[in-house]
N, CA and C atoms as an extended XYZ file, in Angstrom:
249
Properties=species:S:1:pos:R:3:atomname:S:1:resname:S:1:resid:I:1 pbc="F F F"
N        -5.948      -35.058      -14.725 N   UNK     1
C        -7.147      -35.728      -15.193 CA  UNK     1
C        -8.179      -34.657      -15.486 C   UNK     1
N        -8.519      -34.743      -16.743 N   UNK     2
C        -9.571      -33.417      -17.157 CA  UNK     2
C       -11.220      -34.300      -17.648 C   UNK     2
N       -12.178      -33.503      -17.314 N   UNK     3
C       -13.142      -33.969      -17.818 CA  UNK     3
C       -14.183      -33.877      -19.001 C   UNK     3
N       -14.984      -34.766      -18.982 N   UNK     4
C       -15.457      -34.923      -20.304 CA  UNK     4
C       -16.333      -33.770      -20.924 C   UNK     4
N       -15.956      -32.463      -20.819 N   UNK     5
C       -16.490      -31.864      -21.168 CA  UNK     5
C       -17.363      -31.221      -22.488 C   UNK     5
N       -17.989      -30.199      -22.814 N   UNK     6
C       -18.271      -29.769      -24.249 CA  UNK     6
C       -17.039      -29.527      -25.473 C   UNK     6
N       -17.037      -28.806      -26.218 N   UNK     7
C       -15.911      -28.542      -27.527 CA  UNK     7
C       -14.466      -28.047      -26.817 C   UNK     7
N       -14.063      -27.559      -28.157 N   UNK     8
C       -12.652      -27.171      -27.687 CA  UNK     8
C       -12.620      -25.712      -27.126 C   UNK     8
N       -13.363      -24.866      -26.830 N   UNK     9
C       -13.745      -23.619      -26.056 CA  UNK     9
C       -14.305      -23.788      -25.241 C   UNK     9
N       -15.242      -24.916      -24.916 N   UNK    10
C       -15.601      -24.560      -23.920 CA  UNK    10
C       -14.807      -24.763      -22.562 C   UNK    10
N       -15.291      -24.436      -21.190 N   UNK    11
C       -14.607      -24.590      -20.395 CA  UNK    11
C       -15.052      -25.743      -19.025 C   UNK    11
N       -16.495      -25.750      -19.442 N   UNK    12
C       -16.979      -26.626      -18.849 CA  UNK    12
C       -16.393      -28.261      -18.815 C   UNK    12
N       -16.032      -28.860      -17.706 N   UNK    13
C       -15.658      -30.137      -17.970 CA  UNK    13
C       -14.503      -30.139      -17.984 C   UNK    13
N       -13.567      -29.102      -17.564 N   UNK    14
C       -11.839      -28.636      -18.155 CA  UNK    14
C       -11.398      -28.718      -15.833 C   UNK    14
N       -11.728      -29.894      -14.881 N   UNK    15
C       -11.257      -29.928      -14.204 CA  UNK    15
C       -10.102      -30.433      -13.681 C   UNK    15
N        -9.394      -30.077      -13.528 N   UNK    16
C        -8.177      -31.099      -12.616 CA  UNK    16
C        -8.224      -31.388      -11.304 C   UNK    16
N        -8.006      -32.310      -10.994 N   UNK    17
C        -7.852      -32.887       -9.585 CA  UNK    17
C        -6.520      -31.794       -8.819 C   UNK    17
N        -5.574      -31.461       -9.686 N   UNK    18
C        -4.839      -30.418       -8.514 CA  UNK    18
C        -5.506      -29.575       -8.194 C   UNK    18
N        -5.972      -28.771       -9.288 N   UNK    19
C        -6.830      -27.515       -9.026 CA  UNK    19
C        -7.883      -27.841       -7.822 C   UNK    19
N        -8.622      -29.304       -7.756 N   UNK    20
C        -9.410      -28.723       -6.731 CA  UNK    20
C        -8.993      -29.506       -5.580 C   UNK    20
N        -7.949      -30.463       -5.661 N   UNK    21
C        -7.454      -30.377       -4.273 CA  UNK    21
C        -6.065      -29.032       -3.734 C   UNK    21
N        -5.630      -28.043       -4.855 N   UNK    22
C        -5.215      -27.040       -3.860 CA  UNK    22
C        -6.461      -26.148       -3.401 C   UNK    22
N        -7.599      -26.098       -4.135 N   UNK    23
C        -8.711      -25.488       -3.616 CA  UNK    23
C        -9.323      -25.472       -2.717 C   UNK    23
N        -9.460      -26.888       -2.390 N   UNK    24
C        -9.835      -27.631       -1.186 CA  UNK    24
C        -9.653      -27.571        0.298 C   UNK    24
N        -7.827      -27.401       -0.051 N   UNK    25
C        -7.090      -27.816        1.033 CA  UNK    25
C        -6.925      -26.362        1.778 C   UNK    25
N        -6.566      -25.097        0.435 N   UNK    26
C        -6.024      -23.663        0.456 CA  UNK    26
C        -7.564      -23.079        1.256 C   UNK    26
N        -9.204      -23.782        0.979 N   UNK    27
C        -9.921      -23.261        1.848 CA  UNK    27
C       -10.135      -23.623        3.604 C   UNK    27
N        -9.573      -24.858        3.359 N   UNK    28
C        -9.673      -25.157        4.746 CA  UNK    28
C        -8.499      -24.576        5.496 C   UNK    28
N        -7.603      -24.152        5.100 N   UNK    29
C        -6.283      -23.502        5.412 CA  UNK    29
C        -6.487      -22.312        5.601 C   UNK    29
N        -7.068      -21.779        5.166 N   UNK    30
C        -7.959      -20.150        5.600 CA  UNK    30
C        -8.783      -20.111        6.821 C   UNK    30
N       -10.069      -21.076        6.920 N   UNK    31
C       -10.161      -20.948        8.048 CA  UNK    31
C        -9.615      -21.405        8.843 C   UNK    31
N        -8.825      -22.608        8.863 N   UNK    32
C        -7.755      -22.825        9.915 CA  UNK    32
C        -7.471      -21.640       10.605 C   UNK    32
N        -6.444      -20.989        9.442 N   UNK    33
C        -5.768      -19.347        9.767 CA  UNK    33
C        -6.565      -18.436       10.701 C   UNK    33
N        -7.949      -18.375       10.562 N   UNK    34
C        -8.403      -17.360       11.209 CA  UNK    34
C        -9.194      -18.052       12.525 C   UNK    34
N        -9.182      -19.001       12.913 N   UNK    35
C        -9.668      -19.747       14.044 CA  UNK    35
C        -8.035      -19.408       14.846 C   UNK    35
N        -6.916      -19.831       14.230 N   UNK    36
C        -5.564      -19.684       15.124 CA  UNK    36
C        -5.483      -18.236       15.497 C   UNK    36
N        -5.841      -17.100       14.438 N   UNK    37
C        -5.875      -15.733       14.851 CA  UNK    37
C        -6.889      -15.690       15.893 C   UNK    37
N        -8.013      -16.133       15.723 N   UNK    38
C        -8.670      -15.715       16.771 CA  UNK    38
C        -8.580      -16.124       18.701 C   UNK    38
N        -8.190      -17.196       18.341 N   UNK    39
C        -7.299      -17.827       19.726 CA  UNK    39
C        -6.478      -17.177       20.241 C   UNK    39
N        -5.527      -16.753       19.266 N   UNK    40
C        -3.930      -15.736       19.508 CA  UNK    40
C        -4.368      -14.295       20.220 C   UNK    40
N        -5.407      -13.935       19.833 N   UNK    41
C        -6.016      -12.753       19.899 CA  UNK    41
C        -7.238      -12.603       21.101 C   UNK    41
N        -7.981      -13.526       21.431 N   UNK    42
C        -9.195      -13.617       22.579 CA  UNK    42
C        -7.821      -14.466       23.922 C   UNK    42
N        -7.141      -15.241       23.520 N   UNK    43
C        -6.874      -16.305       24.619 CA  UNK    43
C        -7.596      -16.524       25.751 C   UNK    43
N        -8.662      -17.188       24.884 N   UNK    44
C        -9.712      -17.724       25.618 CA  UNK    44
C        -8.995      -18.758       26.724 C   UNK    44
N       -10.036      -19.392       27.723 N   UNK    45
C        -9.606      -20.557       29.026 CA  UNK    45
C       -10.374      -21.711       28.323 C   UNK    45
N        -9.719      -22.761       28.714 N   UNK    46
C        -9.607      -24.284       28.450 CA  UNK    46
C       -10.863      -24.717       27.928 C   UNK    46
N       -11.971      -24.594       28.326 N   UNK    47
C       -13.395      -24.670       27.692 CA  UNK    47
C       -13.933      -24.063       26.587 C   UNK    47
N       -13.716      -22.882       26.570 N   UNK    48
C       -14.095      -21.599       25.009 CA  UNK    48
C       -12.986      -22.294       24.496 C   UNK    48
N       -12.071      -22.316       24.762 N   UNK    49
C       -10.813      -22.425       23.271 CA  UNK    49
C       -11.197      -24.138       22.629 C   UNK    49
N       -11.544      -25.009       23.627 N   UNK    50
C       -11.709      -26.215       22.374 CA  UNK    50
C       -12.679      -25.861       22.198 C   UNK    50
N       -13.885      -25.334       22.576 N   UNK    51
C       -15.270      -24.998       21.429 CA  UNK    51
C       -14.703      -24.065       20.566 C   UNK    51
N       -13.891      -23.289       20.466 N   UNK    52
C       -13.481      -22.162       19.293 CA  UNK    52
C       -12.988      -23.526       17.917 C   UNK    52
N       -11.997      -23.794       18.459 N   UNK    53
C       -11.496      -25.144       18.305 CA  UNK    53
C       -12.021      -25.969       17.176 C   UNK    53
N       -13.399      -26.447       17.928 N   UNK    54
C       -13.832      -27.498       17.261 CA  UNK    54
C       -15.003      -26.996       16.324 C   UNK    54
N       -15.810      -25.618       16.919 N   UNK    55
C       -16.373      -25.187       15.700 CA  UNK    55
C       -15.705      -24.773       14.427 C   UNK    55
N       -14.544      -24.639       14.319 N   UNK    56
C       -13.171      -24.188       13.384 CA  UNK    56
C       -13.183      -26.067       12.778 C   UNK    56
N       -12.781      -26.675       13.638 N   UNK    57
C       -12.370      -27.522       12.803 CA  UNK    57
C       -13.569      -27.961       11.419 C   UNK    57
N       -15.239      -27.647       12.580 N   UNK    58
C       -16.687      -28.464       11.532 CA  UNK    58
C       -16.573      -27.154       10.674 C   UNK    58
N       -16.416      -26.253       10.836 N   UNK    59
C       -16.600      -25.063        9.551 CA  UNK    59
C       -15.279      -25.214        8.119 C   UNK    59
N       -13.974      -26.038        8.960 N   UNK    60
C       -13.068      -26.123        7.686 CA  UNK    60
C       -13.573      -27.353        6.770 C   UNK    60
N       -14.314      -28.680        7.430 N   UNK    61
C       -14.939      -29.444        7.210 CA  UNK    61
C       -15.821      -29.067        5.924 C   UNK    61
N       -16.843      -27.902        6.359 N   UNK    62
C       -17.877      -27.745        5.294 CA  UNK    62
C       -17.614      -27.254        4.555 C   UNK    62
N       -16.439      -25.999        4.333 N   UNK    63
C       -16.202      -25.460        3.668 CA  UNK    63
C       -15.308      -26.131        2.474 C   UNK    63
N       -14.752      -27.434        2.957 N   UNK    64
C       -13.580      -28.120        1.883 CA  UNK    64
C       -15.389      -28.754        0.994 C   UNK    64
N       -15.897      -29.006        1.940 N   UNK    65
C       -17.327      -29.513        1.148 CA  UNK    65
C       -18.158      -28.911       -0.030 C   UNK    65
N       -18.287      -27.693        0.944 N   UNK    66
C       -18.707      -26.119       -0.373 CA  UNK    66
C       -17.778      -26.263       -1.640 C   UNK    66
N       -16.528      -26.003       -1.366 N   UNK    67
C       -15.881      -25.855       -2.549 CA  UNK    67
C       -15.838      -26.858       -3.821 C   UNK    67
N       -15.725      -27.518       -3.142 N   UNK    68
C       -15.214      -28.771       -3.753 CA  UNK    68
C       -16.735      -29.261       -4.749 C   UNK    68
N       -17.972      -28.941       -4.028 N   UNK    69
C       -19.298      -29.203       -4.644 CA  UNK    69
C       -19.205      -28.437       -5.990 C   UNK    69
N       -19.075      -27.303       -5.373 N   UNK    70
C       -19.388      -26.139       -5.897 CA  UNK    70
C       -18.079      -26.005       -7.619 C   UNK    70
N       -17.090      -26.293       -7.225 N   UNK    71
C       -16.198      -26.795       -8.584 CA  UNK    71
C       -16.636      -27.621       -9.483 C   UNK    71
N       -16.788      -28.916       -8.707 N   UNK    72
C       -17.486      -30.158       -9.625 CA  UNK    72
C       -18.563      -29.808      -10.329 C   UNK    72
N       -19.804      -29.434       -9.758 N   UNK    73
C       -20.975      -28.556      -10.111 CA  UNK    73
C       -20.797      -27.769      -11.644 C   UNK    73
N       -19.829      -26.916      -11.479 N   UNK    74
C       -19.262      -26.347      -12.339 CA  UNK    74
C       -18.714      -26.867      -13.558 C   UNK    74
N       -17.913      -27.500      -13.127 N   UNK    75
C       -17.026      -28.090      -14.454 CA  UNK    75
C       -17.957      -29.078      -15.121 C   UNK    75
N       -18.778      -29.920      -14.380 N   UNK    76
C       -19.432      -31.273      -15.203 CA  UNK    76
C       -21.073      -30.826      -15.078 C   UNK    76
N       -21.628      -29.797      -14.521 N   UNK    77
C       -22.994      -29.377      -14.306 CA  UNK    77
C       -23.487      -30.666      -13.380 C   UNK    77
N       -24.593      -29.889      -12.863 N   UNK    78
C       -25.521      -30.665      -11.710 CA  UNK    78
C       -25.608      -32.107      -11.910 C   UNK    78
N       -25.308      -32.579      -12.567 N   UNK    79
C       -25.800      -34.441      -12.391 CA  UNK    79
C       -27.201      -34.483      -12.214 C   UNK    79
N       -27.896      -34.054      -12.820 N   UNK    80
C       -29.678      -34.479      -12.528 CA  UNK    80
C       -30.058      -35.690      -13.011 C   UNK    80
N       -29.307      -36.886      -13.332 N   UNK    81
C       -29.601      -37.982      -13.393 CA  UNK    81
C       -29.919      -38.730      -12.077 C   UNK    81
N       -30.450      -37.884      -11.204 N   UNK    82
C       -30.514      -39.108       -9.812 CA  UNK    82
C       -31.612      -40.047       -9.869 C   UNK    82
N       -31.581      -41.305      -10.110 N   UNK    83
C       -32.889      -41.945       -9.999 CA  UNK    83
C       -32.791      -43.528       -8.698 C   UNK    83
């Protein structure tokens, strides 16, 4: 599914839904990755490790958020129609 973008060069408006759900998913999968390294590596005790944990999980959270804004943003521009 591509969007309604400008002419045939431009690139704006040229999104796919794979592209930004492997984007999405491939950022939250990164920090996943480095929250598990860092566990593997501190082996923290039962209290630090679910706060390592769960601040990992709200940071993969925002970050699928960032991206994902930040694509759309891109491809279709800001939406300043808010009324």
């Amino acid at each position: 599914m591509t969007g309604t973008g400008g002419g045939s060069g431009d690139p704006r408006g040229d999104l796919s839904l794979g592209k930004l759900a492997i984007a999405v998913v491939g950022s939250a999968t990164g920090v996943l990755a480095i929250v598990t390294v860092l566990m593997i590596t501190l082996q923290p005790g039962p209290v630090l490790g679910l706060t390592i944990v769960l601040v990992g999980i709200a940071c993969a959270i925002a970050v699928m958020g960032f991206v994902s804004t930040r694509m759309t943003r891109r491809a279709y521009g800001r939406g300043d129609d808010r009324g």
